[in-house]
N, C-alpha and C positions, 0 to 999 in steps of 0.2 A: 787851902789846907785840907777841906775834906774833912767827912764825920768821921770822928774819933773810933766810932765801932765797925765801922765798915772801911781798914786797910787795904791802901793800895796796893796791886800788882807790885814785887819787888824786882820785875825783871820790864825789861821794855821787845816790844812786838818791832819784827823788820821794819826798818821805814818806807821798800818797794815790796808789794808781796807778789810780786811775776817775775821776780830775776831766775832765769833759770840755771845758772849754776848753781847758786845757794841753795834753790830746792834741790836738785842733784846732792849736794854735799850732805845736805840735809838728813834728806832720806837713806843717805848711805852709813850716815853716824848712827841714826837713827836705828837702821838695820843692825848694824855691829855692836850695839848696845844692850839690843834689846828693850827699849824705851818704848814707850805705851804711846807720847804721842809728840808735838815738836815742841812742846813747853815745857819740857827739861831740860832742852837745848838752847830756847831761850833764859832760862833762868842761867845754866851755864855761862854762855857767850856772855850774859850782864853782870855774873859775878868776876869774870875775867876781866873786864873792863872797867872796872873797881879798882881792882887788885892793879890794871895798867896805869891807870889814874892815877891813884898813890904813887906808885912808882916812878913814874914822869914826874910827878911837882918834885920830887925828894931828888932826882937826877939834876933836874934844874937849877938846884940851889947853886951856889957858887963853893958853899963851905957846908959839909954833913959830917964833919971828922968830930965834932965835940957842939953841945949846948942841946937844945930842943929837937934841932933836925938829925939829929947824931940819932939820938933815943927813941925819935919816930919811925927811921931805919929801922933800928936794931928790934924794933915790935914787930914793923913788920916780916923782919926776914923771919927772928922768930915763930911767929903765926901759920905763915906759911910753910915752917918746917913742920911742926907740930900737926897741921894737917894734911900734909906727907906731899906736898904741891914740888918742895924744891928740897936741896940735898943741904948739908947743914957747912958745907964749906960756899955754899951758892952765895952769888953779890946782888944788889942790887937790880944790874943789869938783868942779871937770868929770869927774869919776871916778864921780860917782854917779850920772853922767847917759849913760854906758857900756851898751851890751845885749850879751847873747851875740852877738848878728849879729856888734857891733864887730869880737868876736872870731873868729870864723868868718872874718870876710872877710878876717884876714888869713893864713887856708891857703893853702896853695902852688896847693892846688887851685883857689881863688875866685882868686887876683891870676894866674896862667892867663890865664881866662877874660876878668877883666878888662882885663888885655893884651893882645885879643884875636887869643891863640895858640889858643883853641878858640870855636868856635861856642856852644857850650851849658857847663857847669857837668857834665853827666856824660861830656862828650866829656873837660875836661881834666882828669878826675879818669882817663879812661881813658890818655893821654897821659902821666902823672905816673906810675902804675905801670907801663906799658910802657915804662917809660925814655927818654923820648923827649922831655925837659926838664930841664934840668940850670940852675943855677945859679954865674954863673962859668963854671970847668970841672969842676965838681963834679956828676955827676950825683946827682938826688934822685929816690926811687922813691916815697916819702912824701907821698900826698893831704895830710894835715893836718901836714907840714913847718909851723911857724909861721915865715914869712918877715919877716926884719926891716925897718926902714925903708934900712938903708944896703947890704941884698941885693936889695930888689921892683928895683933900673935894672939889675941882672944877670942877670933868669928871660929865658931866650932855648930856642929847639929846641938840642937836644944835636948836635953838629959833624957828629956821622956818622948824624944821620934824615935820611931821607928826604924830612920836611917843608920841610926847606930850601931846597927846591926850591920855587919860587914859582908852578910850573905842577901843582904836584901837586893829586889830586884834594881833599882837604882843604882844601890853600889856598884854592883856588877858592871852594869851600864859604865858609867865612870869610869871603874877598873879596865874594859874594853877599849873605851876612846883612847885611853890612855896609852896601855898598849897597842894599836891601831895607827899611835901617832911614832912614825920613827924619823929621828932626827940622827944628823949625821956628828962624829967627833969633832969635827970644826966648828970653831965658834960661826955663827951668823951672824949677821944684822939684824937690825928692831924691824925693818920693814916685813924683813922675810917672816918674823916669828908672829908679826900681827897679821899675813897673810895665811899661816898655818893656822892661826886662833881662829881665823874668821871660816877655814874648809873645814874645821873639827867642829865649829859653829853651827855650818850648815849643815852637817853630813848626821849634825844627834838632833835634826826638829822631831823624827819620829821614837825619841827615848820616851821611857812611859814617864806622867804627870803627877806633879805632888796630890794629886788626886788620890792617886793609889795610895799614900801613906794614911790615909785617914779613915779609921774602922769606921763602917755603916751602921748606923742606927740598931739598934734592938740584934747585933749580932748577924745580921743580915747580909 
């Protein structure tokens, strides 16, 4: 059971740690993330397998149309929509069809990015602990905050950054990659547009640092 004050890890560690594809994929998620180190990834990959858990015992039943397993469903599906995992027409089923990514991208630090409040994936993980994004009026200092589906229309820069400023160096920045990035009339595919994310990714490592937002001491 374990002392009461000192909880356990919520995530469980690989059971081989030399397979080298996994490290490959790893590092690769890793990289497109922006994650600090691979225990985001395991906490990911273990909450997905939760979520797969559930999901399987309630597949198995023979009958989930009405009584207890009817209502265990419908929490779950709801929950998951609520934390913007699956779409609100989704079954079931679509739960096994979920990756860690899913869940990664829905940290405070990836819907940032994808808000395009930061250039790159390690700028708004920089941003999010320098304070310098809040939710609501709620500031969050939390890269891996999991942001809900009824909080992602409230992530905006915090009242009193500096980024506010729509001539600041950063914005600019932003403003650049953005147009930087030309996309064609034709719809694409999710592959191609995660492949664009990741060359606009690479291409802003030397955008300047939420460093810059923050006056020095004594006017200095």
């Amino acid at each position: 059971m374990g002392h009461p004050k000192f909880a356990r890890p919520k995530y469980d560690t690989p059971p081989h740690p030399w397979k080298a594809d996994r490290i490959e994929e790893e590092h690769a998620i890793r990289n497109n993330h922006g994650l600090k180190n691979m225990t985001e990834i395991w906490k990911a990959k273990s909450q997905l397998r939760r979520h797969r858990r559930q999901a399987m015992k309630l597949i198995g039943r023979v009958d989930t149309s009405e009584g207890h397993f009817a209502r265990e469903k419908e929490d779950l599906l709801r929950s998951l929509h609520s934390k913007g995992l699956i779409g609100s027409d989704a079954i079931i089923d679509d739960i096994l069809s979920l990756s860690a990514e899913d869940i990664l991208n829905r940290r405070l630090q990836a819907q940032v990015y994808y808000k395009g409040l930061a250039c790159s994936m390690k700028q708004a993980r920089q941003l999010v602990t320098h304070g310098q994004i809040c939710i609501g009026e709620q500031k969050v200092t939390v890269p891996s905050y999991p942001v809900s589906r009824d909080e992602e229309e409230h992530i905006r820069y915090h009242p009193r950054s500096n980024l506010n400023d729509e001539n600041h160096i950063i914005r600019q920045t932003i403003l650049g990659v953005r147009e930087s990035a030309e996309y064609g009339e034709e719809e694409v595919d999710p592959e191609f547009n995660q492949n664009e994310a990741t060359a606009v990714n690479d291409a802003a490592t030397d955008a300047p640092k939420a460093e810059d937002t923050i006056p020095e001491e004594g006017g200095q």
